[in-house]
N, C-alpha and C positions, 0 to 999 in steps of 0.2 A: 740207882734204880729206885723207882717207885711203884707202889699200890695200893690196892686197897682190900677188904677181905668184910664178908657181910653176913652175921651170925643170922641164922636162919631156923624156927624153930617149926615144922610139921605135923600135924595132924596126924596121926598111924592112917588111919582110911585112905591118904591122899600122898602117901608116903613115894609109891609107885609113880602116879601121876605127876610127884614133883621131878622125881628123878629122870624120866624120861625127859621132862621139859628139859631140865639143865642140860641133856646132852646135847640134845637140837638145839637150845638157846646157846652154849658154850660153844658150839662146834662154830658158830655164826658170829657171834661177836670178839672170837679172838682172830680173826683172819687178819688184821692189821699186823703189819711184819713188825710194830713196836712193841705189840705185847710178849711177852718172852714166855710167859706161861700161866697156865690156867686150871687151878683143882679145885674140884671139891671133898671136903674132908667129912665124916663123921664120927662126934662126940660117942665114942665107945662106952660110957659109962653113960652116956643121957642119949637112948636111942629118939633116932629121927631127931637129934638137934645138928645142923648140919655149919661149916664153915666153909665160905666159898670164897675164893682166895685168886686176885690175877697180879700179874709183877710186871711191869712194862717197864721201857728203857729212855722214852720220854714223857715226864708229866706233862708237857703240852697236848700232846698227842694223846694219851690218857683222860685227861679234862675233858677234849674234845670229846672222847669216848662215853664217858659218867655224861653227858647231855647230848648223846643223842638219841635217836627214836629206838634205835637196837637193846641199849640199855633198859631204855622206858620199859621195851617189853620185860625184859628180865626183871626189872623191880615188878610189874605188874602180874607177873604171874608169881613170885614169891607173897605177894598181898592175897591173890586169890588161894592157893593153896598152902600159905604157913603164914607165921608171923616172923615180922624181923623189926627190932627197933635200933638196929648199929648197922652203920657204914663207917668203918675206921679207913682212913687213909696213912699208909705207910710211906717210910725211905726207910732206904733198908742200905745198906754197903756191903760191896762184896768184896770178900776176901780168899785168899787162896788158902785151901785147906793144906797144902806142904809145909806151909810154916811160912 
């Protein structure tokens, strides 16, 4: 499995406005049946610093995904309403939790 996850930090004023973005922008660019899943977290101790996180099950498919125009928007509206300077790309392995 692979991903990637992209630390995002907001504004309080625009706190609202980002979040609602992310859910119309999230709801849209996970419909690809490769991506396995999609959150956004936030940094309980540093409010409005946010970690937004997807895991998909092909990096080809994924690549495609980080360049397309769907994506652009998601980077371009985290530029307008926060700052972000990390996109970390993940593999991750899964394991079963029974041992």
């Amino acid at each position: 499995m692979v991903g990637f996850e992209i630390l995002v930090n907001v504004p309080r004023d625009k706190r609202q406005e980002f979040l609602q973005t992310c859910e119309l922008l999230g709801n849209a660019s996970c419909r690809d049946s490769a991506c396995l899943r999609q959150t956004l977290f936030e940094n309980v101790t540093q409010l409005n610093q946010f970690l937004w996180v997807e895991h998909w099950n092909d990096a080809t498919l994924m690549d495609a995904h980080l360049k397309s125009g769907r994506f652009g928007v998601l980077l371009g509206a985290i530029a307008v309403l926060g700052e972000s300077n990390q996109l970390l790309r993940l593999e991750t392995e899964d394991f079963d939790e029974r041992g």
